[in-house]
C-alpha positions as CSV (number, residue, x, y, z in Angstrom):
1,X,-116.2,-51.4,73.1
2,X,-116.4,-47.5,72.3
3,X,-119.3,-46.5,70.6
4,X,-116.4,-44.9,67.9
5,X,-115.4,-48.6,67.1
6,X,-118.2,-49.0,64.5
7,X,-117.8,-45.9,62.6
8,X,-114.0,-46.6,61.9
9,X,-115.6,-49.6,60.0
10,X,-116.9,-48.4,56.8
11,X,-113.8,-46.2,57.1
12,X,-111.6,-49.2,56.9
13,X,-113.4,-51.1,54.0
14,X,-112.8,-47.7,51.8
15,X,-109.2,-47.9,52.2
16,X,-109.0,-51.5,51.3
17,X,-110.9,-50.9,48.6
18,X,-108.9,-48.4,47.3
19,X,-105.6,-50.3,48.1
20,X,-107.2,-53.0,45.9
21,X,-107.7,-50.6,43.0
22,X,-104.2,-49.4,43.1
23,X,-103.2,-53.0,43.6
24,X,-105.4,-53.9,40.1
25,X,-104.0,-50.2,38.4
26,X,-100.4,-51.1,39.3
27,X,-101.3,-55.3,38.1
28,X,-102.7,-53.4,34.6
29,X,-99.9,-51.1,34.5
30,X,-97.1,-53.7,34.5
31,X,-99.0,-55.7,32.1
32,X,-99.5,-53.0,29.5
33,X,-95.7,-52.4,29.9
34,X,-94.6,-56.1,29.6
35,X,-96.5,-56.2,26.4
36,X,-94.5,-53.2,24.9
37,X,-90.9,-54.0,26.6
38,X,-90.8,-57.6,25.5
39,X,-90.8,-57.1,21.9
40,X,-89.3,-53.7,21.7
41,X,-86.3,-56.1,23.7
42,X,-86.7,-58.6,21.2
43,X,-86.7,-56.0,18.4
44,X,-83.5,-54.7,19.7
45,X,-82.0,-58.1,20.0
46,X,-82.3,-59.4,16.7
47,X,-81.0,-55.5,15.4
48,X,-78.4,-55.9,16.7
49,X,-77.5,-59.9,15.4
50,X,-77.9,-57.9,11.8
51,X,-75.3,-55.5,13.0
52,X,-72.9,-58.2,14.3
53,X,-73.3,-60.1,10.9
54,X,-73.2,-57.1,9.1
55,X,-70.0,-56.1,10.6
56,X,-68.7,-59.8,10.1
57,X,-69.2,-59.4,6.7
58,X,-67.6,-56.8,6.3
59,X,-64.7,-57.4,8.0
60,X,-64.7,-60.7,6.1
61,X,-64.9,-58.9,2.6
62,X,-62.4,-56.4,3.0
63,X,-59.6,-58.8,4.6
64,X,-60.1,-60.7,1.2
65,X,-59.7,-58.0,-0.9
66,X,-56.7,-57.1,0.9
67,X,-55.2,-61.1,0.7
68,X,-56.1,-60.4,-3.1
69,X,-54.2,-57.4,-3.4
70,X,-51.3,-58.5,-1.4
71,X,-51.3,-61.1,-4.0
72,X,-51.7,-59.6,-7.0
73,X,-48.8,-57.2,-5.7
74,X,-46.4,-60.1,-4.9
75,X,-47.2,-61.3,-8.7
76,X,-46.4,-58.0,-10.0
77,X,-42.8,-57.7,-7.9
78,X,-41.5,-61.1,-9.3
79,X,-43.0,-60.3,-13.1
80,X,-40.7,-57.1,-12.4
81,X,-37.6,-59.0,-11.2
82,X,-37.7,-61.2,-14.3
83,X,-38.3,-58.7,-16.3
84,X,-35.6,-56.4,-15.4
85,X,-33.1,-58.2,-12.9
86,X,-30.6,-55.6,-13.4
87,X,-33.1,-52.9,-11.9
88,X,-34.6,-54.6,-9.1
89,X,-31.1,-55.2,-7.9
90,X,-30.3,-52.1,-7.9
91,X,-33.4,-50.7,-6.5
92,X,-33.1,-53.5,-3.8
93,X,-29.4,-52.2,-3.2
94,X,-30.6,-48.9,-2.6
95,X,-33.4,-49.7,-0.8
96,X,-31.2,-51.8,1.7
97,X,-28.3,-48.5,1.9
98,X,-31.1,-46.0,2.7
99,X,-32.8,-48.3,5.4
100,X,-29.4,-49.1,6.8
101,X,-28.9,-45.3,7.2
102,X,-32.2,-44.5,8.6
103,X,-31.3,-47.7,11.4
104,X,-27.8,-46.2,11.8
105,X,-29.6,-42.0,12.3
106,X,-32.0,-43.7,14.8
107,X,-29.6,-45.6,17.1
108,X,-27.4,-42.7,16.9
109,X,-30.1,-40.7,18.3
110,X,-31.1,-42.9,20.7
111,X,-27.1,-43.2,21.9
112,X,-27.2,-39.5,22.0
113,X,-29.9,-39.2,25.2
114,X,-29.1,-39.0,28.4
């Protein structure tokens, strides 16, 4: 051996050393963050369960109010026809002519293209 040899020694154990304290800063580092992202995710999880049932509610609310007013509509069409037959047939008749011209304007339209 070279007299050098011995003097890379203490040389050596330094740079274990500090590859040990970067190994027990990096150990401490990913700790400290596992202990913040873990609930933070679980936070955000169960935020966003409320949101889903929130949004379920809602869609669950306003599609009965609408059955409810289709309803309450339907009653107020027939309570209309029995009380004035003579109207509604005539407003039905009228109804019927101006959607039968709108079909006929629109196919003539479309017949019109080249």
């Amino acid at each position: 051996m070279t007299p050098s040899t011995p003097s890379i020694q203490p040389q050596i154990q330094q740079a274990a050393n500090a590859a040990e304290r970067l190994t027990d800063s990096a150990e401490q580092a990913v700790s400290g963050l596992r202990e913040r992202v873990i609930p933070a995710a679980v936070r955000l999880a169960s935020q966003a369960e409320d949101l889903a049932h929130r949004g379920y509610d809602a869609v669950r609310d306003g599609s009965q109010q609408l059955r409810e007013r289709a309803v309450d509509a339907r009653e107020r069409g027939v309570r209309y026809v029995r009380e004035e037959p003579v109207k509604a047939v005539l407003i039905a008749a009228a109804a019927g002519a101006a959607l039968m011209a709108l079909a006929q304007l629109v196919s003539h339209r479309r017949s019109d293209r080249p």
